[in-house]
N, CA, C and O atoms as CSV, one atom per row, in Angstrom:
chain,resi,resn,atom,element,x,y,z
A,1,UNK,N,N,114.662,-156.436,100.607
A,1,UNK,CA,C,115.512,-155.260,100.619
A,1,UNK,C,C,116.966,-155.689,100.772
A,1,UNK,O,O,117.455,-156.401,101.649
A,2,UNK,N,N,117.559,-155.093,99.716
A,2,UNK,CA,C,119.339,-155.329,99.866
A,2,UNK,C,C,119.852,-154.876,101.265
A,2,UNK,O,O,119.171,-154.115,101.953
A,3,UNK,N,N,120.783,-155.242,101.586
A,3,UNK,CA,C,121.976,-154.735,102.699
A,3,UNK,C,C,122.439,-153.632,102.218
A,3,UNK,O,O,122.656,-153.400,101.028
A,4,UNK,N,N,122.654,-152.715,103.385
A,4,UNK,CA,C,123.402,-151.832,103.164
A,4,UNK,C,C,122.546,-150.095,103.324
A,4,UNK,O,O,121.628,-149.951,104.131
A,5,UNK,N,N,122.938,-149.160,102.611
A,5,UNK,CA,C,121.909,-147.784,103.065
A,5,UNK,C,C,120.789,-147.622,102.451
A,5,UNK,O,O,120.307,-146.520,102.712
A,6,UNK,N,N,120.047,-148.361,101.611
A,6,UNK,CA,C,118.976,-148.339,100.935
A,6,UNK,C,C,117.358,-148.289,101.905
A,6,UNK,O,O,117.113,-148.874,102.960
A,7,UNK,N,N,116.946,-147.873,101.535
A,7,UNK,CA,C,115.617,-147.813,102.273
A,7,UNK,C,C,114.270,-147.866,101.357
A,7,UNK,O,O,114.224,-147.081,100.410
A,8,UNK,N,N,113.263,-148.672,101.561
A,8,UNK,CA,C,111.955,-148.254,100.524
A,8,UNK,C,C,111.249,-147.416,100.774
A,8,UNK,O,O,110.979,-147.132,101.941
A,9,UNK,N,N,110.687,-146.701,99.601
A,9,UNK,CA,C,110.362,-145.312,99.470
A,9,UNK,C,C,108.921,-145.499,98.761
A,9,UNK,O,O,108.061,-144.651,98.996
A,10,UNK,N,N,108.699,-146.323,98.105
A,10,UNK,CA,C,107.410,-147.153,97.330
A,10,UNK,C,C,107.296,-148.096,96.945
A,10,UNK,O,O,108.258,-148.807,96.658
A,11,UNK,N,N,106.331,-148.368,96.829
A,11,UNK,CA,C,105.944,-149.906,95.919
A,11,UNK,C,C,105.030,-149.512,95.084
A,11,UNK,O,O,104.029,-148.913,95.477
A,12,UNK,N,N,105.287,-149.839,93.614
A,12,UNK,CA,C,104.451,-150.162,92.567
A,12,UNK,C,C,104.240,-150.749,91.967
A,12,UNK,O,O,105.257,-151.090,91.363
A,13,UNK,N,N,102.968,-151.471,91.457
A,13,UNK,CA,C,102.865,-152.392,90.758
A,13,UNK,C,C,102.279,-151.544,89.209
A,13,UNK,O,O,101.231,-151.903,88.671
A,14,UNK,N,N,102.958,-150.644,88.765
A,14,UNK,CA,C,102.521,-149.954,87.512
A,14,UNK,C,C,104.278,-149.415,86.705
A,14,UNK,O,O,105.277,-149.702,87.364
A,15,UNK,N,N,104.454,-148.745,85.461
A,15,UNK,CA,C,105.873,-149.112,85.220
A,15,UNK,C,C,106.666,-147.391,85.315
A,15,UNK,O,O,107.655,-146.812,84.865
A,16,UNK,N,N,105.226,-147.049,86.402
A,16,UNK,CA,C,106.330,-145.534,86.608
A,16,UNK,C,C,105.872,-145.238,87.896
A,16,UNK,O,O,104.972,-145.960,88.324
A,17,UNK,N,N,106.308,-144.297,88.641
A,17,UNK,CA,C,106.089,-144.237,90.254
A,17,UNK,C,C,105.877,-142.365,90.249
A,17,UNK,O,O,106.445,-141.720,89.368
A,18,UNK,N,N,105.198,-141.802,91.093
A,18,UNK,CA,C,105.486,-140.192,91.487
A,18,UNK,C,C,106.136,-139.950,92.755
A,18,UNK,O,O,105.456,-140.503,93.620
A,19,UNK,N,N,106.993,-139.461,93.187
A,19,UNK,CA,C,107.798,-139.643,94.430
A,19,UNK,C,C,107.191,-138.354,95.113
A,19,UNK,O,O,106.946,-137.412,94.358
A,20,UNK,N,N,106.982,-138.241,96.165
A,20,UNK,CA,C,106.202,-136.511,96.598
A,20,UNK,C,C,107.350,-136.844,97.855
A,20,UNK,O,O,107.952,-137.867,98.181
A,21,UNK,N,N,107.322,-135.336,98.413
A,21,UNK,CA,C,108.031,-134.923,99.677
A,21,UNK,C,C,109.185,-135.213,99.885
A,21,UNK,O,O,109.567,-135.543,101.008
A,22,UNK,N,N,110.305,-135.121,98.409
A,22,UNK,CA,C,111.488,-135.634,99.132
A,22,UNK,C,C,112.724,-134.573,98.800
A,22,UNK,O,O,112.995,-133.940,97.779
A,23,UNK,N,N,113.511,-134.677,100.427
A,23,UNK,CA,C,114.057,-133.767,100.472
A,23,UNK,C,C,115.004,-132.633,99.256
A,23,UNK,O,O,115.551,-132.967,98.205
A,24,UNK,N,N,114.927,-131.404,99.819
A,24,UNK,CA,C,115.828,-130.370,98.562
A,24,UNK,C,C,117.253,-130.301,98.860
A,24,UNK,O,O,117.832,-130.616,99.900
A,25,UNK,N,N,117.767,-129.784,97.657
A,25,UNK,CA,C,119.142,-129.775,98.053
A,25,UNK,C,C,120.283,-130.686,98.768
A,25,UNK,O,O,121.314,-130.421,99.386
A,26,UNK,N,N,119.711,-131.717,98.447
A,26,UNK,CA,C,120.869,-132.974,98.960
A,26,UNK,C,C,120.427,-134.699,97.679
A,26,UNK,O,O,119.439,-135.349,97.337
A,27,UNK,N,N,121.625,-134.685,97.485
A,27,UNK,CA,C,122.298,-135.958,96.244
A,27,UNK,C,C,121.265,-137.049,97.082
A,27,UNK,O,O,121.304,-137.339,98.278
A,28,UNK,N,N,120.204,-137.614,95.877
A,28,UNK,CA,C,119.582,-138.795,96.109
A,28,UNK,C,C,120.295,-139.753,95.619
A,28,UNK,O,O,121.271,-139.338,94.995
A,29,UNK,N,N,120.183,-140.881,95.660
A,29,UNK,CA,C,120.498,-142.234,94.968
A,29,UNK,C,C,118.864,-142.970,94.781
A,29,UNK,O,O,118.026,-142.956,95.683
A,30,UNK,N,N,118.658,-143.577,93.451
A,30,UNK,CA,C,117.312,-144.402,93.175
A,30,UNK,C,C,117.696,-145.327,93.059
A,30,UNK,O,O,118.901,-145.282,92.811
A,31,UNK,N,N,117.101,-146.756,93.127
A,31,UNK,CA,C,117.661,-147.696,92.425
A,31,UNK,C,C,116.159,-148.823,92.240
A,31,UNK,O,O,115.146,-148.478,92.848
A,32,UNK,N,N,116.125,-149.925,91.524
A,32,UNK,CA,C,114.958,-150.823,91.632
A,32,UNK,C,C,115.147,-151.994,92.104
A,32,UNK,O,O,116.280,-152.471,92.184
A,33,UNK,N,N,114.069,-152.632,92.487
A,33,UNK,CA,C,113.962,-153.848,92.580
A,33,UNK,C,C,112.756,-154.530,92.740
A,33,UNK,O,O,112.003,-154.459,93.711
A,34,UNK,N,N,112.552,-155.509,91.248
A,34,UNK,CA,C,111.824,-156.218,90.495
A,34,UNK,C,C,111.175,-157.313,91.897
A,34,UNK,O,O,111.978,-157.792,92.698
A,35,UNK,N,N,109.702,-157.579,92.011
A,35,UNK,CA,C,109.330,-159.108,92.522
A,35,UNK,C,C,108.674,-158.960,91.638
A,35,UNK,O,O,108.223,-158.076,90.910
A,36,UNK,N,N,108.664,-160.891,91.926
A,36,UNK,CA,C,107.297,-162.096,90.859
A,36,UNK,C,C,107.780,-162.958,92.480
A,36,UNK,O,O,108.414,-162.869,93.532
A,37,UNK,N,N,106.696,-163.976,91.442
A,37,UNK,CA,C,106.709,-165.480,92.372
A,37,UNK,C,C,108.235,-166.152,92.529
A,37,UNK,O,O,108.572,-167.032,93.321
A,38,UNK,N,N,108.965,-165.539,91.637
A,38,UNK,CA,C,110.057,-166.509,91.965
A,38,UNK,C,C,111.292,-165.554,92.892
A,38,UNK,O,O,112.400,-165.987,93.209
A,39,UNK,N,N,110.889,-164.522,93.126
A,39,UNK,CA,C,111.386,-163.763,94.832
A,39,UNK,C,C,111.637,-162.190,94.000
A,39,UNK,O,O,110.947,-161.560,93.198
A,40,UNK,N,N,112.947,-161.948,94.625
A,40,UNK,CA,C,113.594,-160.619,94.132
A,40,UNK,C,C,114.725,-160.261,93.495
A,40,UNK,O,O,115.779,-160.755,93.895
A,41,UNK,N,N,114.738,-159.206,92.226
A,41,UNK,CA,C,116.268,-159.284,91.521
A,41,UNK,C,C,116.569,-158.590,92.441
A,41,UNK,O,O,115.881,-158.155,93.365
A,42,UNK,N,N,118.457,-158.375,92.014
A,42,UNK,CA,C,119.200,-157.977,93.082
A,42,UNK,C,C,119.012,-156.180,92.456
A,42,UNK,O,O,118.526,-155.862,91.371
A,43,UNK,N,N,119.471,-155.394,93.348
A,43,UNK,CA,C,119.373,-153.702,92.773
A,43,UNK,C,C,119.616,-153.412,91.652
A,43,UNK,O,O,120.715,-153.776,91.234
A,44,UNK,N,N,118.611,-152.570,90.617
A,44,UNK,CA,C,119.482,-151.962,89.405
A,44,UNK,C,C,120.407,-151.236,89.740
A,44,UNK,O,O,120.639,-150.913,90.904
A,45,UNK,N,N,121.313,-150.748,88.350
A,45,UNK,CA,C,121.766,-149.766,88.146
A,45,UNK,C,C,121.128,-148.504,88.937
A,45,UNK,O,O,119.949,-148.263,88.678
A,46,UNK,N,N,121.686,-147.802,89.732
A,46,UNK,CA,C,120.749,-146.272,90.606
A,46,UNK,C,C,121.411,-145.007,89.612
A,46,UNK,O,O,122.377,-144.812,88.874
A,47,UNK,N,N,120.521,-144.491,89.991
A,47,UNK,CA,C,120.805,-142.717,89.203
A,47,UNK,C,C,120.613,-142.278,90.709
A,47,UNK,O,O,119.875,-142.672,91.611
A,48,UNK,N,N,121.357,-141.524,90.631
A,48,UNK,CA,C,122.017,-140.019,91.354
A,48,UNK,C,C,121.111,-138.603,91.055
A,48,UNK,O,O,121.242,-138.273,89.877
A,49,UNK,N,N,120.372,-137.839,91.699
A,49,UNK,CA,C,119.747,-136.714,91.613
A,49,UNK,C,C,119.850,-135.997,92.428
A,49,UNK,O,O,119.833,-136.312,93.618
A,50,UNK,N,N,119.982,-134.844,91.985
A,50,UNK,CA,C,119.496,-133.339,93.300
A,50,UNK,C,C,118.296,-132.849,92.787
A,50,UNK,O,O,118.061,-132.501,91.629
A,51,UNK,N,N,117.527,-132.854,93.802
A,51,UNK,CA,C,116.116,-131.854,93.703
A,51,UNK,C,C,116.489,-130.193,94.566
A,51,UNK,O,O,115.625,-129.318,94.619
């Protein structure tokens, strides 16, 4: 996990995720991050959402 306000929310090992229970009416930020054997990329690009 990067530094900074990020927090994990899931792990998947499939190439789409379903997110349940997350809060309404307030600006999310998403972002990814890839493992293999050779460790972790650094954060994608994040998208910004309101539910």
């Amino acid at each position: 996990m990067p530094d900074g306000p990020w927090m994990l929310v899931k792990t998947s090992f499939e190439p789409e995720i379903i997110l349940t229970d997350q809060p309404r009416v307030q600006t999310l930020e998403f972002g990814v991050i890839a493992s293999n054997k050779a460790g972790h990329s650094v954060v994608s690009n994040s998208v910004a959402v309101m539910i």
